[in-house]
C-alpha positions as CSV (number, residue, x, y, z in Angstrom):
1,X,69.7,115.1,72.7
2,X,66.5,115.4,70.8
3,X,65.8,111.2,72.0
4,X,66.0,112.4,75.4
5,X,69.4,110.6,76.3
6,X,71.5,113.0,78.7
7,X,75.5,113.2,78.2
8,X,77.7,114.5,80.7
9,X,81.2,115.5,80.8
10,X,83.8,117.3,82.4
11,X,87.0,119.9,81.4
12,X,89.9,117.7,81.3
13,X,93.2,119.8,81.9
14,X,96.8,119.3,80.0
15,X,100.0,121.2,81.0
16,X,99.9,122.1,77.3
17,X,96.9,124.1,77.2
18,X,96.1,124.0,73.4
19,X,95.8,120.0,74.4
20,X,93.1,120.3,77.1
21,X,89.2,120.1,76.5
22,X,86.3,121.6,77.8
23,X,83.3,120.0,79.6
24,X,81.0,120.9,76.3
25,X,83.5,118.8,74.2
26,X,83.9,116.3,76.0
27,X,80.0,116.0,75.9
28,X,79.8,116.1,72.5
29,X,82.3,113.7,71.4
30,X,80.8,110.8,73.8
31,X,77.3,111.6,72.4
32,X,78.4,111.7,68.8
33,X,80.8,108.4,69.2
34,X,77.5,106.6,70.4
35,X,75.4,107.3,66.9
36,X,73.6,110.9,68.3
37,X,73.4,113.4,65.5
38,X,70.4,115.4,67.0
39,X,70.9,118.2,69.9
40,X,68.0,120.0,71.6
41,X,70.5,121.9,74.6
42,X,73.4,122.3,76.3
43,X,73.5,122.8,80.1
44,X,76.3,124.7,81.2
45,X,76.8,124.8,85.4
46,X,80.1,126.8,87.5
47,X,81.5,129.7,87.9
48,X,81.4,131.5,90.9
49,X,78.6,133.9,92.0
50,X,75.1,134.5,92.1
51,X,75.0,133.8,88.1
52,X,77.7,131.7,86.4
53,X,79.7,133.4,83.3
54,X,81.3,130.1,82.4
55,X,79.9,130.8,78.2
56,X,81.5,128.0,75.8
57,X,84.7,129.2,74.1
58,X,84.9,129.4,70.4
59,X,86.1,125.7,69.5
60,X,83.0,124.4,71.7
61,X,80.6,126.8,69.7
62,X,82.0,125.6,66.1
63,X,81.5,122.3,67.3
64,X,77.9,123.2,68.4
65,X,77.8,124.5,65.0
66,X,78.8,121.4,62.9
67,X,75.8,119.4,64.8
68,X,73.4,121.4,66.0
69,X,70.8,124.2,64.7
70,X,70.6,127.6,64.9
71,X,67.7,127.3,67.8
72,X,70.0,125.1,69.6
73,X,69.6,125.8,73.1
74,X,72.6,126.8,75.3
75,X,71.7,127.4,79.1
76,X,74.4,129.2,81.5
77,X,74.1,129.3,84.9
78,X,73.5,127.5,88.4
79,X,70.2,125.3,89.3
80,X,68.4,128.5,91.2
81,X,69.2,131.5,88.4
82,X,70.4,130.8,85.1
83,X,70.1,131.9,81.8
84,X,69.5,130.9,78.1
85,X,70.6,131.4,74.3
86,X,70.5,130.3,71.5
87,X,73.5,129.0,68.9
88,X,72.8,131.4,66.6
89,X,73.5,134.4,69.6
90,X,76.2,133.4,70.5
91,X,77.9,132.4,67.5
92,X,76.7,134.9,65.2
93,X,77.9,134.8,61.0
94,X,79.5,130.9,61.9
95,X,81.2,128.8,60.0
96,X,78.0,127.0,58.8
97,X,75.4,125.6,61.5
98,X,73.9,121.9,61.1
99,X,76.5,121.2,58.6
100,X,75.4,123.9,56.2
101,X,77.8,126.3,54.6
């Protein structure tokens, strides 16, 4: 968050897939129920490799979208080689970003 305060979280899996939710949500939500409303970035670790692919799927990047800013930072990758974005990359022509439609 912008205050410095560090959430984590983790993918929590349902037999009914639509039910599960990722690691990034999971984050989120904790965060948001404990009164944050600013995000600075998102630190994104796994996969397998060299370089991780694991990118947030659409529903994390709306919900990125309804708190953070465009120069939100997302980073993707491992702690030796990793890579980073911002919101408005990856989530190009959204739904509004900040709040703002």
């Amino acid at each position: 968050t912008k205050s410095g305060k560090i959430y984590k979280g983790c993918n929590i899996e349902n037999s009914a897939y639509g039910d599960t939710i990722c690691a990034e949500r999971t984050a989120f939500f904790k965060a948001i129920s404990e009164g944050e409303r600013k995000f600075e970035a998102i630190a994104i670790v796994g996969g397998k490799g060299e370089l991780c692919d694991c990118f947030p799927c659409g529903a994390c990047r709306q919900v990125m979208a309804e708190f953070c800013d465009g120069d939100f930072k997302i980073v993707i990758g491992t702690p030796e080689k990793y890579r980073t974005f911002t919101l408005s990359e990856l989530l190009p022509h959204c739904f509004g970003i900040g709040g703002e439609q």
